[in-house]
C-alpha positions in Angstrom: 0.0 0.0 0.0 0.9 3.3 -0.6 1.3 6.4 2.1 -2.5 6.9 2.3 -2.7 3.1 2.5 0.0 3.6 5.9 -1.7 6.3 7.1 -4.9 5.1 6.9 -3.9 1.8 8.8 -2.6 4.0 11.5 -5.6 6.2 12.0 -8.2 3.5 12.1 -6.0 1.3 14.9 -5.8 4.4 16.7 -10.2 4.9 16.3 -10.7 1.1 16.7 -8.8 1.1 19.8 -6.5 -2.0 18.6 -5.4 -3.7 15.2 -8.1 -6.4 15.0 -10.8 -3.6 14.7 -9.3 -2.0 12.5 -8.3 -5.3 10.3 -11.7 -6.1 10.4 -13.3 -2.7 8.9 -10.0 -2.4 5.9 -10.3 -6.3 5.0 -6.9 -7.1 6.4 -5.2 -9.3 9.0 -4.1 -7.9 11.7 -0.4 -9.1 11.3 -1.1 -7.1 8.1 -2.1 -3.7 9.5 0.4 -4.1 12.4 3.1 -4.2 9.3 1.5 -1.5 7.6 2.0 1.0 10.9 5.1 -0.4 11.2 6.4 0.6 8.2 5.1 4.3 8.8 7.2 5.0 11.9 10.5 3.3 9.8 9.5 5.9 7.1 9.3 8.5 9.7 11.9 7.7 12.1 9.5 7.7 15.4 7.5 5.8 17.4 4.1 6.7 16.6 2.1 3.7 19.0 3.2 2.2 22.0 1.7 -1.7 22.4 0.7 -3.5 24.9 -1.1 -7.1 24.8 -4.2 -5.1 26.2 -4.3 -1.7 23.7 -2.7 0.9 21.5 -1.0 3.9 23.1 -0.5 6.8 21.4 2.9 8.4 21.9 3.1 12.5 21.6 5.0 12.2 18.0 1.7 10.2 17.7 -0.7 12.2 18.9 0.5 15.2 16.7 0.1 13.1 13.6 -2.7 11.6 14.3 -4.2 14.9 14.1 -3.1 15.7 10.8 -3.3 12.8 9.5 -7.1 12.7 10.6 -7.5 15.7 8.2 -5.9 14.5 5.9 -7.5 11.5 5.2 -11.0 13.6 5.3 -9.9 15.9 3.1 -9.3 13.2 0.3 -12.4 11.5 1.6 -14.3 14.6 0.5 -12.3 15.8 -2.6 -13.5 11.7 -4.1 -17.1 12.4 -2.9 -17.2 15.4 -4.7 -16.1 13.7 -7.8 -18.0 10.6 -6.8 -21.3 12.7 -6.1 -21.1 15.6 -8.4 -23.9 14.6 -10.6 -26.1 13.2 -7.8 -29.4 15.7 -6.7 -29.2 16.6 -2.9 -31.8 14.9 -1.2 -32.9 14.0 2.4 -33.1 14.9 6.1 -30.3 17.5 6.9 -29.8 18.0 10.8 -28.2 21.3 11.4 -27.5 22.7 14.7 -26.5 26.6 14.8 -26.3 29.1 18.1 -29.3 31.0 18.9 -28.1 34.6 17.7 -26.4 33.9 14.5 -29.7 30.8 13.4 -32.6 33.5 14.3 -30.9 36.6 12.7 -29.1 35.2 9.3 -29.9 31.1 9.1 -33.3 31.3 9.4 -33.8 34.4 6.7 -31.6 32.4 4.3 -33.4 29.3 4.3 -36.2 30.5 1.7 -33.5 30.6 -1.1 -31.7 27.4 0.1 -34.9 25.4 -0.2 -36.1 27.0 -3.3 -32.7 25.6 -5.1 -32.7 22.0 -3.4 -36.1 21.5 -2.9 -34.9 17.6 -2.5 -33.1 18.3 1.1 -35.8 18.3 4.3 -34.0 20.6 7.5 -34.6 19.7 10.9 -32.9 22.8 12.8 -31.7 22.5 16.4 -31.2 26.4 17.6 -29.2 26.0 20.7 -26.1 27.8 22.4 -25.6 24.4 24.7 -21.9 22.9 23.7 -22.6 20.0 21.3 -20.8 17.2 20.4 -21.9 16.9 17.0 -21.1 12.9 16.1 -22.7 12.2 19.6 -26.0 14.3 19.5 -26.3 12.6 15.3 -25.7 16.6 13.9 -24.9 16.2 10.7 -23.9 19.8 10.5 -23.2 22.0 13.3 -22.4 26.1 12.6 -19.8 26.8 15.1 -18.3 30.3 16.3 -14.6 30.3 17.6 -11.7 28.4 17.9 -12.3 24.4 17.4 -11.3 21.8 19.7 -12.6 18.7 18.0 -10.0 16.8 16.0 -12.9 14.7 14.7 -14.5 17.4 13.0 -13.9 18.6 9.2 -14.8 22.4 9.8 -14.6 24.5 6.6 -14.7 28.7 7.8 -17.2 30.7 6.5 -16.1 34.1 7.4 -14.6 36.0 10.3 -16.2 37.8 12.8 -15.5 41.0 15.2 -16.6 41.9 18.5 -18.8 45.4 18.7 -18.9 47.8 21.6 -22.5 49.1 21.5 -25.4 50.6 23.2 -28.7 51.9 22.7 -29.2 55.8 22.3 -31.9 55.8 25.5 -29.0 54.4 27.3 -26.2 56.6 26.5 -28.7 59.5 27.0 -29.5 58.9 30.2 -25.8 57.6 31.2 -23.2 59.6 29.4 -20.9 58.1 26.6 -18.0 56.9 28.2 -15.3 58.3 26.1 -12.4 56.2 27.5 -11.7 52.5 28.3 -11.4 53.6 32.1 -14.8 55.2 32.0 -16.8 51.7 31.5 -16.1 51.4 35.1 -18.9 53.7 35.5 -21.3 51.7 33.5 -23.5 48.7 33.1 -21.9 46.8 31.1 -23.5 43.5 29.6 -22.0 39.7 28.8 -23.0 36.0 28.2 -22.5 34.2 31.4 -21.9 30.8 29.9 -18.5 32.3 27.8 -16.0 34.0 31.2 -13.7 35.6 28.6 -16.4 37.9 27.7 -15.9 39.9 30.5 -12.9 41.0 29.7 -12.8 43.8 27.1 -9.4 44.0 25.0 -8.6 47.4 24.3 -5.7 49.0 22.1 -3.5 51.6 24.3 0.0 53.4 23.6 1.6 50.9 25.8 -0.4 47.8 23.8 -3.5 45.4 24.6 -5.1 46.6 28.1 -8.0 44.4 29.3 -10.5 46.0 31.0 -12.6 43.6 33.5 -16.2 45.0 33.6 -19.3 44.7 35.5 -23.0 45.1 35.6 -26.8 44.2 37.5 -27.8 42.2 34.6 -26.5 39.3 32.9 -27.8 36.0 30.6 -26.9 32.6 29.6 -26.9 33.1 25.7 -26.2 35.8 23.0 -29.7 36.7 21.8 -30.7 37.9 25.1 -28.2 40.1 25.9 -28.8 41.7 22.7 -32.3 42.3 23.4 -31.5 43.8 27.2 -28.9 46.4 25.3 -31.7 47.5 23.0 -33.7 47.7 26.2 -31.2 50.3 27.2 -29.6 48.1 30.4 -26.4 48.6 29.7 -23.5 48.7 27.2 -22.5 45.0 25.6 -19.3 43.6 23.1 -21.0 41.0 21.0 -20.0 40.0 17.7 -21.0 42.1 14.1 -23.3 39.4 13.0 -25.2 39.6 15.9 -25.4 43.1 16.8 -25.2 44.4 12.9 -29.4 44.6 12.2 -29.7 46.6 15.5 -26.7 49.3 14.6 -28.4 49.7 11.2 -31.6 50.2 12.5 -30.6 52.8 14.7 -31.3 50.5 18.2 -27.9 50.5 19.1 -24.8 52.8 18.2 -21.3 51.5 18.2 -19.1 52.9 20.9 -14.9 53.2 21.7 -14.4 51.7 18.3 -11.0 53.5 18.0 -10.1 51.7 21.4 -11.8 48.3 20.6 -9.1 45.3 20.1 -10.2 43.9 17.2 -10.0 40.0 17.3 -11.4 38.0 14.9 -13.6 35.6 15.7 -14.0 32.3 13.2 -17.4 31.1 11.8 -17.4 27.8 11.2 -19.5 24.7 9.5 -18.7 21.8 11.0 -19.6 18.0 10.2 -18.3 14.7 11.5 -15.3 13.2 9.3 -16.3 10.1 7.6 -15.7 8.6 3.8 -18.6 10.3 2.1 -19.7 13.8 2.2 -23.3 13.6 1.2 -24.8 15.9 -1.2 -26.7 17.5 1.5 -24.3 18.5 3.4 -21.8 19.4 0.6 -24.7 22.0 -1.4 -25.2 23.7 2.4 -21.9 24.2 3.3 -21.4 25.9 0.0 -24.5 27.8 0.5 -23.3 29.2 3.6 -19.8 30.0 2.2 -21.4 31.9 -0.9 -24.0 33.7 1.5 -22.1 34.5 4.9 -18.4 34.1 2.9 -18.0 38.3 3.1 -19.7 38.9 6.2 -22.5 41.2 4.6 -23.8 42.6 7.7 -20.8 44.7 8.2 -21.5 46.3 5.4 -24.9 47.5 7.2 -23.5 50.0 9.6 -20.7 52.5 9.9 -18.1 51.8 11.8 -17.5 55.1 13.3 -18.0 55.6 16.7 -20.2 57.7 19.4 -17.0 58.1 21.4 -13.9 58.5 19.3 -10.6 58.6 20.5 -9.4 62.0 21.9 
């Protein structure tokens, strides 16, 4: 066998927990496959498996390419389904899980047009901002903001995001605008209890990155209602452009301290379990997402100039 042929034997000893699994599913012996990895780590120089009578260890050479080589193999998985598949109609039941802000404010609008072309593919929607293993919970796709943990997932990026300082005219009325990074000290400040790290606001100084830890009366478990308490006017909130980019062009909220705001950005994700075939289903809305979100076109939507620019 060739180098895929190697590196496939290793990955699926390392996902069937042993070399008889694995034999079994690739229509070897085991003696075989054990050959096969063998061969791999002479190639490479390194030990990639430790082996015991009772299991397969990975070592940390191993662990690293295992990784890759997980990709890998699921990117050539996909580029032969695509070949494979490319004349085949999408059809079926497509489960897609998406957070709550990013589903009710640009999924669920762009659905219409998606199931006017592939009239074929039925959508069950999960709109949730609980963690989800996707290959557990049977997600066949799963739209995912920030970095990715999950070396079992193929995860193709839609677009970046960035974090908005905002509030609503009623409140910056009735509280000032706070003009400096110090002055949110002063204010009610708003953040999603179930992400920490959003309480702590990055800002761009003379002297570099300054993080400003901030505090308010009011907070909430997911995106979509902390959105709806700033337009409330209860307090000044940093959410992401996608969600808070409808609001700003409506006039319900007004960016603030942009010229101060660290902008990070923030990756959007699709994300489905890795596997030898891509379905049709999941390869037409993947695209679909890529060719509708791909240039973020809510930024467009609203200036970026801000209530309180930098002195």
């Amino acid at each position: 066998m060739d180098r895929s042929g190697e590196m496939t034997a290793f990955v699926r000893s390392v996902d069937g927990g042993g070399f008889s699994a694995a034999a079994r599913e690739l229509g070897l012996t085991p003696s075989a496959l054990s050959k096969l990895v063998t061969r791999l780590e002479d190639r490479l120089g390194a030990r990639l498996l430790q082996r015991t009578t009772r299991r397969l260890v990975l070592t940390p050479e191993g662990e690293a390419f295992y990784v890759r080589a997980r990709r890998i193999l699921a990117d050539m998985d996909e580029a032969e389904a695509e070949v494979v598949q490319a004349g085949d109609r999408p059809a079926g039941l497509l489960r897609l899980h998406c957070g709550s802000a990013f589903g009710m404010h640009q999924l669920a609008p762009a659905i219409p047009l998606f199931l006017e072309r592939y009239p074929g593919v039925q959508l069950d929607i999960t709109i949730s901002d609980q963690p989800l293993a996707a290959v557990e919970e049977g997600v066949d796709l799963a739209i995912r903001i920030g970095p990715l943990d999950e070396s079992s997932l193929v995860a193709r990026r839609i677009c970046n995001l960035e974090r908005v300082i905002c509030a609503a005219p009623a409140y910056l009325e009735r509280c000032g605008t706070p003009r400096t990074p110090d002055e949110l000290q002063q204010h009610n400040c708003l953040w999603i209890t179930s992400l920490p790290v959003l309480r702590r606001w990055p800002f761009d100084t003379n002297d570099g990155i300054r993080v400003v830890h901030i505090d308010g009366n009011v907070v909430a478990n997911n995106a979509e209602t902390v959105l709806q308490l700033a337009i409330a006017g209860v307090g000044i909130t940093r959410l992401t452009d996608v969600i808070v980019g409808d609001a700003i062009r409506r006039g319900e909220l007004v960016p603030i301290l942009a010229d101060w705001n660290h902008v990070e950005p923030v990756p959007l994700y699709a994300t489905y379990p890795s596997g030898r075939n891509l379905s049709p289903k999941i390869r037409v809305m993947v695209d679909f997402l890529v060719e509708q979100f791909g240039s973020a076109p809510w930024r467009r939507m609203f200036s970026s100039r801000s209530a309180s620019p930098r002195a």
